[in-house]
C-alpha positions, 0 to 999 in steps of 0.5 A: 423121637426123643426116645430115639434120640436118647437110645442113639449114642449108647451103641457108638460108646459100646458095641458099635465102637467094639466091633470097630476095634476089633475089625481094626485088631485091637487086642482083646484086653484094650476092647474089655477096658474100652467097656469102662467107656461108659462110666458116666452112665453110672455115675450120673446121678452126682451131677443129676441135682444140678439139672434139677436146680438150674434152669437153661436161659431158653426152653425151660428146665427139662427141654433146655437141657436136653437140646444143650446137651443133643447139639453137643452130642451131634459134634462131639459124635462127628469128631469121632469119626476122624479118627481111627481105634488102630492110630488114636485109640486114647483119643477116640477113647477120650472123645466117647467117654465125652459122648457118654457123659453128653448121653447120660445127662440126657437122659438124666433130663429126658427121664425127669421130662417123662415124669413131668408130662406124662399124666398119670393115665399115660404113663404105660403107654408112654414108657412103652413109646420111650421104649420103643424108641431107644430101641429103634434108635439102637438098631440104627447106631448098632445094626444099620451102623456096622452094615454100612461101615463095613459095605457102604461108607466106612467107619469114620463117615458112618459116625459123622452120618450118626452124627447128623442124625443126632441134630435132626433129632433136636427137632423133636425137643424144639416141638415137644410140649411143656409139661402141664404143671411144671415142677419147680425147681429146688430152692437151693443146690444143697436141697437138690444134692441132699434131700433126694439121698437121704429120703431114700437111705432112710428108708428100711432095707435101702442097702438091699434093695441097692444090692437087688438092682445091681445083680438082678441082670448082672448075668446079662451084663456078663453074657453080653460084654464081649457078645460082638467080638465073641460072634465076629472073632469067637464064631466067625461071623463076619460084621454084616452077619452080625449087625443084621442078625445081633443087632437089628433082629436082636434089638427088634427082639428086645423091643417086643419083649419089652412091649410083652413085659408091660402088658404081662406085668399089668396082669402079673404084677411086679414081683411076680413079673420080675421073677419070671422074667428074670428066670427067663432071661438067665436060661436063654445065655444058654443061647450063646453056649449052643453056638459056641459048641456048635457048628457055624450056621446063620440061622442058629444064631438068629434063633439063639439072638432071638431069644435072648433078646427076647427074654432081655427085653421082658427082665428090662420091662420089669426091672424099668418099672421097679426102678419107677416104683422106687422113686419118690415123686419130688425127687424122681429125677435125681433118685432115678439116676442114683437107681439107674446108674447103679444097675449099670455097675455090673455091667461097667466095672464087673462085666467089662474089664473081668469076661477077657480073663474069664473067656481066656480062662474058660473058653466062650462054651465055659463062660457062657455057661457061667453066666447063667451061674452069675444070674443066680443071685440075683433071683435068689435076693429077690426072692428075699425082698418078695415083701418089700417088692409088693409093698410097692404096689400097695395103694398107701 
């Protein structure tokens, strides 16, 4: 339940509210910067030490936090429903940059409240839980969300019945339990903000390593920026057709690549499961190229969604578990927000504001097959780091 609270918000700052602008006929270029939406998400980990240091006056440190922050996303998310991207695009605009700051301190708080309860023997099972129900949350406020925008209730109600949604889930923080040895809280504000930064800059090849997350799935970030609109505008499928094949297929897809990706990393193990994945996951954009240059069909678009859906889910797998293997355990909260909202620059600041001009100047058969070039790199870094990468797993 709190897996799903915390994968609930995401697609209402993204590709549901996309799909709403464009059925409302907001240019391109305003749908390509509404992306930028989500730069709290990147930049969580300058306000990540203050979850660390203070603690709320009920639930403790982790819980506390986390119901402040759902009660606020549940208003906030309602209000959104009020008003329309056609006659309030900045104001909408403003009230989902508040979701996604709301959401990435969630997350911020709901990462450091895995670490802490999960026993060790837990962890794999628990992450694949947490996993499935971020993604199951994302089918509600991607793919059930446009088919009852567009059949049932519109957008605006929609998002206040997302809304709701977020409070009842609250519910599961009032339950959960606390963690068996709760970590204690740094002694000052200045060791929270300082030691977990220096700690990891000290370490050899940090700036690599920072390099490596940013483009390992920056190939994905591009393929999927404008993936929404590209479907509904680029190959005319209407918003039914896309929450029930993009949205819930694909989300579903995703959800069964990742459960695959922990159980073939168990036998694989990192590097090795990093790199196939990432291979994977690089070849199967050449899905939306097939049905770019392709006649219109329903079922070729669930096939290609499916896979590359599928194939995102196994690189996420991995990509989860080196984000894990990095963090040193007295500051994970902190350093894996630094990691986490790093490996969302691409898909924030590069991906967003440049796919626009580069659909305009290649066409979307070009493009996609651009973004499989885009991958490249990445594989290729993290051939390099192949050493580092196994040292993760070493028992010292």
């Amino acid at each position: 339940m709190l897996g799903f609270a915390s994968g609930l918000p995401i697609a209402l700052t993204g590709g549901t509210l996309q799909a709403w602008a464009t059925v409302e006929q907001v240019s391109l270029e305003q749908i390509g910067f509404l992306t930028l939406v989500g730069s709290a998400y990147t930049l969580k980990f300058l306000w990540a030490p203050l979850m660390d240091r203070y603690v709320p006056p009920i639930l403790g440190r982790r819980r506390g936090w986390m119901l402040v922050t759902q009660l606020l996303l549940a208003i906030t998310i309602m209000a959104m429903g009020m008003l329309s991207p056609k006659s309030a695009l900045l104001p909408l605009a403003l009230l989902a940059v508040m979701v996604a700051f709301l959401s990435a301190t969630q997350d911020i708080v709901f990462d450091a409240y895995s670490t802490d309860v999960l026993r060790r023997d837990e962890r794999g099972a628990g992450v694949a839980i947490k996993v499935l129900g971020y993604r199951l949350a994302m089918v509600v406020s991607g793919g059930l969300a446009l088919i009852l925008a567009d059949q049932w209730l519109g957008w605006g109600p929609m998002y206040v019945l997302m809304g709701v949604l977020m409070l009842l889930c609250s519910a599961a923080t009032l339950w959960a339990p606390e963690p068996e040895q709760p970590a204690s809280a740094p002694r000052s504000l200045g060791v929270a903000v300082v030691e977990p930064f220096r700690e990891f800059f000290s370490r050899r090849g940090a700036y690599t390593v920072l390099t490596l997350i940013v483009l390992y799935k920056l190939g994905d970030a591009f393929a999927g920026a404008l993936s929404t609109t590209f479907l509904i505008r680029g190959a005319g499928f209407d918003p039914t057709e896309v929450g029930t094949v993009n949205k819930v297929l694909g989300l579903l897809a995703t959800i069964v690549g990742a459960l695959a990706g922990g159980s073939l990393m168990a036998r694989w193990g990192l590097y090795r499961s990093l790199m196939a994945f990432g291979i994977l996951q690089a070849i199967s954009n050449l899905g939306y190229w097939v049905i770019a240059v392709s006649p219109k069909s329903l079922w070729l678009m669930a096939t290609a969604i499916g896979v590359e859906n599928l194939c995102g889910g196994l690189g996420t797998a991995s990509f989860v578990a080196l984000l894990m293997a990095l963090c040193q355990q007295r500051f994970s909260a902190t350093q894996f927000a630094l990691l986490s909202a790093l490996s969302a620059v691409g898909r924030i600041y590069l991906a967003g504001p440049l796919t626009p001009p580069l659909v305009h100047w290649l066409g979307w058969p070009g493009f996609f097959l651009l973004t499989v070039a885009i991958a490249l790199p990445g594989l290729v870094l993290l051939w390099r780091q192949r050493r580092v990468i196994d040292a993760l797993e070493s028992p010292a």
